[in-house]
N, C-alpha and C positions, 0 to 999 in steps of 0.2 A: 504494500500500500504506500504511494505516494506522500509523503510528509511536508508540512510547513505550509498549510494554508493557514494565510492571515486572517483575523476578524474585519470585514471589510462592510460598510456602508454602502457602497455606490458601485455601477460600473460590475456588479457581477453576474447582471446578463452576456456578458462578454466572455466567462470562461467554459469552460469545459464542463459543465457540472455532472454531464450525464458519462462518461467517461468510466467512470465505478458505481458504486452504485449509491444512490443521493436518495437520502429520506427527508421530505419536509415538515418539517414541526413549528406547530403554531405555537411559541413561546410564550404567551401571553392565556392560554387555556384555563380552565380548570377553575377550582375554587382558589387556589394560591397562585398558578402561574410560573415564573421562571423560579423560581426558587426548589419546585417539584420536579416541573419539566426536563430541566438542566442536570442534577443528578442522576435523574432517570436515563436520560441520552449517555453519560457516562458510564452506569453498568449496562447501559446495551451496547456500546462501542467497544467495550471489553471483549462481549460475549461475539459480536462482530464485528474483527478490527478489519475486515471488506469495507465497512458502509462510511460513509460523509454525511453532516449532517447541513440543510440548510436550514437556517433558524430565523421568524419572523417575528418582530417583536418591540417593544424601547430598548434601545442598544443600551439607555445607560443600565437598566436591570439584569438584561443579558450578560453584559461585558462583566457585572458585577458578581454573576454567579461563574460567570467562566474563567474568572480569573482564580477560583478556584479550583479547577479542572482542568491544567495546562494541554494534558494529551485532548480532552473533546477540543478543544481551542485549535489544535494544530487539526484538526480534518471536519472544523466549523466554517462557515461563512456565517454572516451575521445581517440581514436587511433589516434596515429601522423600517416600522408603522406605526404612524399617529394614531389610529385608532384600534382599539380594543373591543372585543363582540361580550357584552356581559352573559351572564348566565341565566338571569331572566329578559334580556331580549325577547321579544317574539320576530320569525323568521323574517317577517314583512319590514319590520324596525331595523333589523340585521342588516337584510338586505340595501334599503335607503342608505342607511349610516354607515356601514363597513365596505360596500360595494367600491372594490378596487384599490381601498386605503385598508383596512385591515388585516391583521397577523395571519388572519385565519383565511379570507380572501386572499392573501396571497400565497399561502400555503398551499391551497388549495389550483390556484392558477399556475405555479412551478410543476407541476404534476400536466395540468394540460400541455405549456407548453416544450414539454419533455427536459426539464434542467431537474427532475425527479421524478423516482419510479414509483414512490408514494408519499401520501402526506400522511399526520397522523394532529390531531387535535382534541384535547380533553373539555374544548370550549362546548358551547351551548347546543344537544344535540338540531332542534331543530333548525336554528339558524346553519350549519354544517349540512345538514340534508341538504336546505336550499339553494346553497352554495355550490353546492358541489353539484346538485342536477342542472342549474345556469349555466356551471364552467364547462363541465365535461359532458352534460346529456346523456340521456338512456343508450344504451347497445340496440341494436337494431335485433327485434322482436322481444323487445322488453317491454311492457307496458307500466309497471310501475319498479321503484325500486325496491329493498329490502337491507334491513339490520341484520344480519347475522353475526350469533353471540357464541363463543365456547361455553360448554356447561358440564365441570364435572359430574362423573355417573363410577357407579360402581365397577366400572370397565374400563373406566379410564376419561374418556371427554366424549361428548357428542357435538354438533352443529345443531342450534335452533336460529331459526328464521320464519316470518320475521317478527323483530324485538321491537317494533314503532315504528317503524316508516310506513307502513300503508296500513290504515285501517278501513276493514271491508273488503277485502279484496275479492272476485269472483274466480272463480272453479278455471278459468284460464291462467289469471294472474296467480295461482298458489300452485298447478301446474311449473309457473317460469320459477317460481319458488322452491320445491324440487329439483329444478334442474341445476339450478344456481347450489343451490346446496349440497347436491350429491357431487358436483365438478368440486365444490370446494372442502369434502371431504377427501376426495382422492387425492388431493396436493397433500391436506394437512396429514389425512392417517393411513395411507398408501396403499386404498384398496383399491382392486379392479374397478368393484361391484360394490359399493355402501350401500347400507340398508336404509331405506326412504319409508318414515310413519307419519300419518297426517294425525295431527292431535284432536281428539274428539272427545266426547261424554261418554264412548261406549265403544265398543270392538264389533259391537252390530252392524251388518253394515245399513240396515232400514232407521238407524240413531246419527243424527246430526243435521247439520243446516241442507240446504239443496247443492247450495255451492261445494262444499267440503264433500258430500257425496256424488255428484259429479267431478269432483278430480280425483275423488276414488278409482271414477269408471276410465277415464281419459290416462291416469298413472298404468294400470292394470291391462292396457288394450297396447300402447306407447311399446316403441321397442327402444329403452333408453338403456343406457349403461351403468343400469340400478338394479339392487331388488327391492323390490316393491312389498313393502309390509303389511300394508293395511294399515288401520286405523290402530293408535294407541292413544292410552288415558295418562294423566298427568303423573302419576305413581311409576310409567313406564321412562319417564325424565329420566330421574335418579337412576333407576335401574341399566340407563343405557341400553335398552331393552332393542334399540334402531344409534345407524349414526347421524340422521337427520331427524330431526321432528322440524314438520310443515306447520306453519299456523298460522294467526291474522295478527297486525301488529297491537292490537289489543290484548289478544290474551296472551301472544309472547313475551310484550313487556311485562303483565302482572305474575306470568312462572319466572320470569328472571328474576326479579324484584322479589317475588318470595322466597325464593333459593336463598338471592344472598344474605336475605333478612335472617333465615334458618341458619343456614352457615354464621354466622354474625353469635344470635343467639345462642346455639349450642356451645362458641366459643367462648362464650361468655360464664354457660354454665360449669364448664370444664375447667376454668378459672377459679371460679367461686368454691367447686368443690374442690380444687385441690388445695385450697389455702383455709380450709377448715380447721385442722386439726394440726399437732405434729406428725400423727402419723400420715394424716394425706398428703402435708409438705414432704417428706418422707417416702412416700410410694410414686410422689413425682420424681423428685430425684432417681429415684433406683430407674423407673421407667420415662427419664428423660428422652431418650432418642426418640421412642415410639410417641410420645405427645408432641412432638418435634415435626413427625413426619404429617401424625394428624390434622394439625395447627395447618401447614404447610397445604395441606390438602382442601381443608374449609375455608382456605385466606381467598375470597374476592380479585385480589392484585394478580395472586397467581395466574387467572384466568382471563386478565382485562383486557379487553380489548374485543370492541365489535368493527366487522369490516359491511363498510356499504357495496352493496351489490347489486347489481347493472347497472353499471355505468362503465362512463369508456373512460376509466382508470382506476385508480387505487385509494382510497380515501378509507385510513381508520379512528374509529371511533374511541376513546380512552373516558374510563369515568371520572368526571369532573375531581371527585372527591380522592381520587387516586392517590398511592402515598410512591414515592421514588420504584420502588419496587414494581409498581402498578404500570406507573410508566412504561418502564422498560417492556413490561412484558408486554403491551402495546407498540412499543417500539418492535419489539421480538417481529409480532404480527406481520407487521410491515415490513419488514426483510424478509418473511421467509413465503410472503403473497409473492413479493415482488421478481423474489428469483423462482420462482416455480411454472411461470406462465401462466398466469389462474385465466387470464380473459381469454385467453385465445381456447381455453378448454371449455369454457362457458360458450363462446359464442358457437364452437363444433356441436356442442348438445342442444341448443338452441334450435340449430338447423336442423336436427333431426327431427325435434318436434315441430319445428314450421312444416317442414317435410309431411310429417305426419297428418299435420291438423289438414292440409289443403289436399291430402287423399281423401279424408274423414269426409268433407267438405263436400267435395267431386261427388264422390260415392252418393252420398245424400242426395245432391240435386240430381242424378241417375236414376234416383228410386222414384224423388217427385216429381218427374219428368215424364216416366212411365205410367 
């Protein structure tokens, strides 16, 4: 890896940036901002001394946490913006106010115009949705986009999608929903074939809305590069029962949100009892490592990081309230979307099912023809 890039202001549309490989980070995110951002970028540079980072932000904040962190400093660039996307912004506000002058705006526009392979921002989700479908646009046979979130399970991790970017979606759009999600299983956990379940009230298939069971039928008929599981219920989350669970951005976001709540909670309880007594201080001790690894396992940060999906580029999502850790593993995200080729695997499954639906289609007006 090339060494001795300066913190620079101005004039760094001029270099090379896509050369290796550039993540852009909205410096100014989250509920703290460069002070999280910035350490965070340090232990993912560690973890990958491949990537450079372009960082958007007030230089003097930036400059002030980077002088802490000489090695992120030397494979940093650094652009000043005046403006900052708050956390309660609404998208339409965002948009007025940050449009073109913002950290996150610009973050997000280094990614379109190829000076980075992704951006990643822990700022405001919706303003960031909107952002990001202005700069870079749906993929072609996308109709809306999607969140998708990792979510520990008894197996290891699953993909659910989507976690709030579309609420309501119909039985086409949670179709492109599946497909976006089984492509992006195969990058993350290296299968052929990941198992595709659409989340429902029941394993019946005559239980659920009309939409949800017609893309039962449309999953099931599709000759995609899945297996197709059927319907599972919320209990089947944990269990990792599927590598995808399908859903609507409403009820994706309230199983994520109650996961980490439960994760959170149980931490807490696990806490509280081991500081009871001497002897439970005591049986901690002896079995530190293994509450170590459990800890490790219920921590949120571990898992941070949702990536927006169809779009023509790479944009992740980090939670506001992220601690350094959290960061990073959002950072993680976005190195390892970015060298994997996720879109061009997306857009091949896409066509299959364009392919598909305008046979579907044909055949139909065949029948009512006759």
């Amino acid at each position: 890896m090339t060494k001795g890039w300066a913190i620079e202001t101005k004039n760094w549309e001029n270099q090379d940036l896509a050369r290796d490989l550039t993540i852009a980070l909205d410096g100014m995110g989250g509920d703290i901002g460069p002070s999280v951002v910035i350490p965070g970028a340090e232990i993912a540079r560690v973890r990958h001394p491949e990537a450079r980072f372009l960082i958007f932000g007030d230089e003097a904040k930036i400059r002030a946490e980077l002088d802490k962190e000489p090695r992120l400093a030397d494979v940093s660039t650094v652009v000043h913006t005046d403006v900052a996307i708050s956390m309660d912004d609404k998208p339409s506000q965002a948009l007025r106010r940050g449009r073109k002058t913002s950290s996150m705006w610009r973050a997000i526009d280094a990614v379109k115009q190829g000076d980075a392979q992704a951006a990643m921002s822990a700022g405001n989700t919706g303003a960031l949705m909107a952002m990001s479908k202005v700069l870079l646009k749906t993929m072609p046979n996308i109709d809306r986009p999607a969140l998708a979130a990792l979510i520990p399970t008894i197996r290891g991790e699953s993909v659910m999608l989507d976690c709030g970017a579309t609420i309501g979606p119909d039985e086409k759009q949670m179709v492109q929903f599946a497909v976006m999600g089984e492509a992006y299983a195969r990058v993350l956990f290296g299968h052929d074939k990941p198992s595709v379940g659409l989340l429902n009230i029941g394993e019946e298939e005559m239980k659920g809305t009309e939409s949800v069971k017609a893309a039962a039928q449309m999953l099931r008929e599709a000759n995609l590069p899945m297996h197709f599981y059927g319907f599972i219920e919320g209990d089947d989350i944990a269990k990792g029962t599927v590598d995808v669970v399908v859903t609507d951005g409403f009820t994706g976001n309230v199983a994520l949100k109650t996961a980490e709540g439960t994760a959170r909670l149980m931490s807490t309880y696990l806490r509280e009892a081991m500081s009871k007594s001497i002897f439970s201080k005591l049986g901690y001790l002896l079995a530190q490592t293994a509450f170590n690894m459990l800890r490790d396992r219920l921590d949120p940060n571990v898992h941070n990081g949702g990536l927006f999906m169809g779009l023509n580029g790479l944009v992740v999502k980090s939670h506001g309230g992220a601690n350094e850790a959290g960061i990073a593993s959002a950072i993680d995200l976005a190195v390892d979307v970015s060298s994997a080729d996720l879109l061009s695997k997306i857009a091949a499954d896409l066509d299959v099912i364009a392919e598909w639906s305008d046979r579907v289609e044909a055949a139909q007006g065949e029948v009512i023809a006759s």
